[in-house]
C-alpha positions in Angstrom: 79.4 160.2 106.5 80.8 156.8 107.8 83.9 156.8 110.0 85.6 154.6 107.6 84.7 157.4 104.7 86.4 160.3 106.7 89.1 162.2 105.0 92.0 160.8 108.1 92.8 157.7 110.0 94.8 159.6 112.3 94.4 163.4 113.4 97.7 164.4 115.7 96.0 167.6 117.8 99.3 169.5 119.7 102.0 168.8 117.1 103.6 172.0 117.6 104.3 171.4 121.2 107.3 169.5 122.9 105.9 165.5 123.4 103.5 166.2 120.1 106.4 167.1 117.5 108.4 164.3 119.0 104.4 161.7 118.5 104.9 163.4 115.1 108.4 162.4 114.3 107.3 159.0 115.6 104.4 158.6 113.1 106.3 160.0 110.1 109.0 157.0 110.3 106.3 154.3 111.6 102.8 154.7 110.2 101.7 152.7 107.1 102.1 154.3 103.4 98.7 154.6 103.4 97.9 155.7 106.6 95.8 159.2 105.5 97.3 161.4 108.8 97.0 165.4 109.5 98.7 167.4 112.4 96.4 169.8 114.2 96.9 173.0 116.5 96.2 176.7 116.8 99.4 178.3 114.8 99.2 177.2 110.9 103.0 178.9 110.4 104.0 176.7 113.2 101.8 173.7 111.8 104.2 173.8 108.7 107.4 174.4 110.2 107.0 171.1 112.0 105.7 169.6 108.5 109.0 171.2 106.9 111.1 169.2 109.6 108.8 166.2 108.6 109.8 165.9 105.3 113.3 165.3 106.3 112.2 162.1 107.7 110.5 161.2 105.5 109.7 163.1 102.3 106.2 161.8 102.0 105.3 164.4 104.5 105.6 167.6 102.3 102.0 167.3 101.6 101.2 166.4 104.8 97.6 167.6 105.7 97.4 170.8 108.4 94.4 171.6 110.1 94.2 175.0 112.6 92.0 173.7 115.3 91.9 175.8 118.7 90.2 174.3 121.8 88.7 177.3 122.8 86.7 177.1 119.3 83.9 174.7 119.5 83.3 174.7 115.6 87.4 173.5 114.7 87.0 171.0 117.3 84.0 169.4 116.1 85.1 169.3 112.0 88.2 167.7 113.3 86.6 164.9 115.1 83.9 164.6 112.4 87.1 164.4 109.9 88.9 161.7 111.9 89.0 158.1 113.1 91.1 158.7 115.4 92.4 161.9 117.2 95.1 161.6 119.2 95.9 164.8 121.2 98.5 165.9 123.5 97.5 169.6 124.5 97.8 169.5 127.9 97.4 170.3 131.2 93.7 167.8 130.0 92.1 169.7 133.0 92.2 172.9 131.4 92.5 171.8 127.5 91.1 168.9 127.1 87.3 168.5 127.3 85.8 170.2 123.9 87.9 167.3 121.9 87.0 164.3 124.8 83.0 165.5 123.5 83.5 166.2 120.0 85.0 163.0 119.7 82.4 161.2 121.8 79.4 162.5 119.7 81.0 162.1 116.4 82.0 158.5 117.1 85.5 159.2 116.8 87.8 157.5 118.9 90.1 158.8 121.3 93.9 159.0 122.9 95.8 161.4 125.0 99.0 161.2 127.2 96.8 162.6 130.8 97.9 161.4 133.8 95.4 163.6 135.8 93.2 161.4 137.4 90.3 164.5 137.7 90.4 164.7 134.3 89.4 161.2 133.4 87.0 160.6 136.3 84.9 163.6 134.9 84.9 162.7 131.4 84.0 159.6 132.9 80.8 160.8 134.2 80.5 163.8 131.7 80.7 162.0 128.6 81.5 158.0 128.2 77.5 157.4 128.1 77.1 159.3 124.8 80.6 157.5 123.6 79.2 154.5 124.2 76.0 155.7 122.5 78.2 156.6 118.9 80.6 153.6 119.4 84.0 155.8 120.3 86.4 154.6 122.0 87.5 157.4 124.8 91.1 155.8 125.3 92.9 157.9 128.1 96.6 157.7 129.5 98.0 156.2 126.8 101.7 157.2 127.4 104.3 156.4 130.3 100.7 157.4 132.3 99.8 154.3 132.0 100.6 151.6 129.1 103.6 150.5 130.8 101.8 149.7 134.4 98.5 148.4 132.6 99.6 146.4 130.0 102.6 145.2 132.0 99.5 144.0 134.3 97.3 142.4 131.6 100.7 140.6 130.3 101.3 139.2 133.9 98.2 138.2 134.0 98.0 135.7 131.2 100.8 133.7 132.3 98.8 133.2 136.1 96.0 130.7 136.6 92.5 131.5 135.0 89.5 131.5 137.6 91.6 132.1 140.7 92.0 135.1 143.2 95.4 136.7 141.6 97.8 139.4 143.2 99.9 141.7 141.1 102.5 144.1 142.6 104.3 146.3 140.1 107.3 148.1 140.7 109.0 150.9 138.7 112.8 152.0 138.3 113.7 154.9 136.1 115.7 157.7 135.0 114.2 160.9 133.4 113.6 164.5 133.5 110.4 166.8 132.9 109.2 168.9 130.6 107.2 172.0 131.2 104.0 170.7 130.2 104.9 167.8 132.7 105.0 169.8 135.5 102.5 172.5 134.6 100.0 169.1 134.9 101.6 167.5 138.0 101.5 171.0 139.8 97.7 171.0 138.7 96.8 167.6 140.2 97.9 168.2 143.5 96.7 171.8 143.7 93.6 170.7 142.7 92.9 167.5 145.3 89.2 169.0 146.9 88.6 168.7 142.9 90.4 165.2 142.5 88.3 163.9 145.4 84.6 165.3 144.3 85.6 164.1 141.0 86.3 160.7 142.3 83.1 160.3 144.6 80.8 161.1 141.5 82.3 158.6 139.4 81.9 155.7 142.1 78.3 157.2 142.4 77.7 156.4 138.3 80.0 153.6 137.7 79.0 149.9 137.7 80.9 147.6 139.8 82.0 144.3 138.1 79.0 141.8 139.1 80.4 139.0 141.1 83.6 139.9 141.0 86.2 142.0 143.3 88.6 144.7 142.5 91.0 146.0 145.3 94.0 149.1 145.0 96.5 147.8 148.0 96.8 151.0 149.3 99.5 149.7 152.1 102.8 151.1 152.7 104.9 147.9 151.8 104.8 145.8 149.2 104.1 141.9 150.0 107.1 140.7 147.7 110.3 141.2 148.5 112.6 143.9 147.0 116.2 144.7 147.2 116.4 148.7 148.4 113.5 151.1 149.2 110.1 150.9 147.8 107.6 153.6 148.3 103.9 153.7 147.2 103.2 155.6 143.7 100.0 157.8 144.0 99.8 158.2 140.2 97.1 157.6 138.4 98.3 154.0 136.8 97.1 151.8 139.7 93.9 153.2 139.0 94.0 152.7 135.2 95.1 148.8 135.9 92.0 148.2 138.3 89.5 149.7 135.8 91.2 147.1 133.0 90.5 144.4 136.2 86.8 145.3 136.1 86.3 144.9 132.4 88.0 142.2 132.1 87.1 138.4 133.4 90.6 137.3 132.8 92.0 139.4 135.5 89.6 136.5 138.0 87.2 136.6 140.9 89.4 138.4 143.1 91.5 140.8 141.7 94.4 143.2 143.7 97.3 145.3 142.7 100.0 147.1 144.4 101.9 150.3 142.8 105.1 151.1 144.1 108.5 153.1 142.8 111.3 151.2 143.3 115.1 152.9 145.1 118.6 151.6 145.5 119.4 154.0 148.2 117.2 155.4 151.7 118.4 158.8 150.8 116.8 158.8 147.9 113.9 157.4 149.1 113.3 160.2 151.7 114.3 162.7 149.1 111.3 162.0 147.0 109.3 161.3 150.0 109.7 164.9 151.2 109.8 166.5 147.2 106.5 165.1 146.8 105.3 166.9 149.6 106.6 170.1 149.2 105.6 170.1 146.3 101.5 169.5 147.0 102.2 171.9 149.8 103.0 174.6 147.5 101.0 173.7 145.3 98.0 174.8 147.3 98.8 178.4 147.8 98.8 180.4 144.5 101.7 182.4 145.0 104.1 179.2 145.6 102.1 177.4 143.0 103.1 180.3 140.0 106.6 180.0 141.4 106.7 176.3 140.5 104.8 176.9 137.1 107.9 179.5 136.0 110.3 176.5 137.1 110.0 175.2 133.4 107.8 176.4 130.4 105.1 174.4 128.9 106.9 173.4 124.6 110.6 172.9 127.0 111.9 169.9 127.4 115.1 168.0 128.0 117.4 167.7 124.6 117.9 164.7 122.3 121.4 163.8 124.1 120.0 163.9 127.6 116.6 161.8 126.5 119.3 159.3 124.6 120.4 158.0 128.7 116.9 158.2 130.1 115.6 154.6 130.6 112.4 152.8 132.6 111.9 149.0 134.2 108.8 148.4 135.3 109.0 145.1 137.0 105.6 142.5 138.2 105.6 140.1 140.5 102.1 137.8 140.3 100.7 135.2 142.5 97.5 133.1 142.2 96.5 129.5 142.1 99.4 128.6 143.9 101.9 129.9 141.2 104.1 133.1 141.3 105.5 134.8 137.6 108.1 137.4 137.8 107.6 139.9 134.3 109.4 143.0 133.4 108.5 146.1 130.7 111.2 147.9 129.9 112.4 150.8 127.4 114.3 154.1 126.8 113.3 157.7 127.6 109.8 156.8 129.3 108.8 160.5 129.6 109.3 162.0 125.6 110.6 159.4 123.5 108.6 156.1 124.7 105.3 158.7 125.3 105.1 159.4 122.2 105.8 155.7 120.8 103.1 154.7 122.9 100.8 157.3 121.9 101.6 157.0 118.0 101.2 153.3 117.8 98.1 153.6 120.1 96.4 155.5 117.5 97.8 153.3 114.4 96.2 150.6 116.7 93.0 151.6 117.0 93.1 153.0 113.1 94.0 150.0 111.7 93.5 146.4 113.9 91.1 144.1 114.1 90.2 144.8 117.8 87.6 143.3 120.3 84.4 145.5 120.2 84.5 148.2 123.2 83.0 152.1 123.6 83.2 154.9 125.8 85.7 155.4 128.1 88.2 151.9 128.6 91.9 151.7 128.8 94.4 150.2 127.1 94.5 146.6 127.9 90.7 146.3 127.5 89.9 148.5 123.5 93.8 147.3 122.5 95.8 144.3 124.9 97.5 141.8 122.6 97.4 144.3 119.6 99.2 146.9 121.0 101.9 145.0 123.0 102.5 143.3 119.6 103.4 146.4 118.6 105.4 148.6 121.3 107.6 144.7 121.2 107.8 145.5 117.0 109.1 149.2 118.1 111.0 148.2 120.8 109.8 148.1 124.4 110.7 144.7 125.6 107.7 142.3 127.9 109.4 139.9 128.6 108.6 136.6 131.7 112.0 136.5 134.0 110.3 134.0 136.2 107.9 131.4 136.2 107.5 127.9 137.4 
């Protein structure tokens, strides 16, 4: 059948665990009447207690669709992607979970979003599997939470308020407040435990990928940030600068010569060298497997931080652009940016691609180049402010 005759717009894969109950919750108050939406996962008593709490919100949800899907079973993968626009999944760590639904979905033309921030992850799916999306017309839409909506459409935003045809600099900076969940750190303890991985994973990638003819695409990789910043600044080795140049490549917009620096953003040098040194303990450990269980029993995977502590959590992401001989100053900003702004940015990514009228992309893009305009039309409708603080 058609993708527009399939029985769901929107299938929500993980809506039993912490971040998925909460896309859930999202997507009962925000989606459409007639948005036809399931919830997926391995436990159907579990499946239905989340449907029961549902119904609360909205009472629409009693006959909310369930559909027992493992990842370990190729044949419930495959009639859920087949069934669906548009899954959105946030079974996690992607490393482990997440490739049997990136391929079901890229050979049933479904399209695709996830919360990953694991950079191996999308650089194999990358090279695994965004030539048969292309092939079928899905859209493989990764990082489509706090990793890394904030950082690349925050980018793209800047970007239209510089100079078109010029070589343009953007330097982003983030400030925030927030606490993990287990299946946070059971994916950050992955990442840097798994670097020979990250790094082959990286190397075939550049091997397959086309570079952007004509054009240039640079990472600053430097320790200090050209524009000035009250505090400390430290460089961010996440995955969002990477997500942000990719968006560069596809898109002409971003001008001949593109760059972008990544950085976090302190009020106080304590602080600064306390993350400093965290972070390295932490891939330190990280790499020996009895130090890297300890750190995996520091939090289970389904616990995270409660409503009340979520309710003070807050983000600023702020850009400072130059090009043409013109400098902009933007800012995106919100609430809780790990659980409550996640899954925000994950429900309306998928109500996005469900129901817009989008520019045509497939296989594996981000979220500026399958969604831009669209979707920061929307995260402003729910809430997260972009906003121009200064500009000539």
């Amino acid at each position: 059948m058609g993708n527009d005759d399939r029985p769901y717009d929107v299938v929500l894969l993980g809506a039993t665990g912490f971040t998925g109950e909460l896309t859930a919750e999202y997507l009962a108050g925000h989606a459409p009447a007639d948005t036809r939406w399931a919830l997926a996962g391995r436990s159907p008593d579990r499946l239905a207690a989340v449907r029961d709490r549902l119904t609360a919100i909205n009472p629409a949800c009693k006959d909310l669709p369930l559909l027992r899907v493992d990842t370990g079973d190729a044949a419930s993968v495959r009639e859920m992607a087949e069934s669906a626009r548009v899954v959105a999944t946030t079974v996690g760590p992607y490393v482990r979970y997440g490739e049997p639904v990136v391929a079901a979905c890229a050979r049933a033309g479904t399209d695709y979003v996830d919360l990953t921030g694991e950079p191996t992850f999308v650089d194999e799916m990358y090279v695994r599997h965004h030539a048969e999306a292309v092939r079928t017309g899905a859209r493989i839409v990764h990082a489509c939470g706090f990793d890394s909506i904030p950082h690349d459409l925050g980018t793209y935003f800047t970007v239209q308020h510089l100079p078109e045809g010029t070589a343009l600099r953007v330097e982003g900076f983030l400030r925030a407040a927030g606490a993990a969940s287990g299946g946070t750190l059971h994916s950050a303890v992955g990442i840097v435990g798994g670097l020979p991985r990250m790094v082959r994973a990286e190397r075939e990638r550049r091997r397959v990928e086309p570079r952007p003819a004509g054009r240039r695409v640079r990472l600053l990789r430097g320790p200090l940030p050209r524009a000035r910043r009250a505090g400390w600044t430290l460089p961010m080795p996440t995955i969002d600068p990477q997500i942000v140049c990719r968006s560069a490549a596809a898109l002409q917009r971003y001008g001949p010569d593109f760059s972008y620096g990544h950085y976090i953003s302190l009020k106080r040098l304590p602080s600064a060298v306390g993350l400093a040194a965290g972070a390295v303990g932490m891939t330190a450990a990280a790499q020996v497997p009895p130090t890297r269980a300890l750190l995996l029993k520091l939090i289970e995977p389904g616990d995270g931080p409660s409503a009340e502590r979520r309710a003070r959590n807050w983000f600023k992401v702020r850009f400072v652009g130059e090009g043409g001989g013109r400098r902009v100053v933007t800012e995106v900003s919100g609430g809780d940016p790990g659980y409550d702004e996640t899954a925000k940015m994950l429900g309306e990514s998928a109500l996005c691609l469900a129901h817009d009228d989008l520019p045509p992309t497939a296989g594996q893009v981000t979220t500026a180049t399958a969604m831009g305009d669209a979707l920061i039309g929307r995260l402003q409708r729910a809430g997260i402010s972009f906003r121009v603080l200064q500009q000539p």
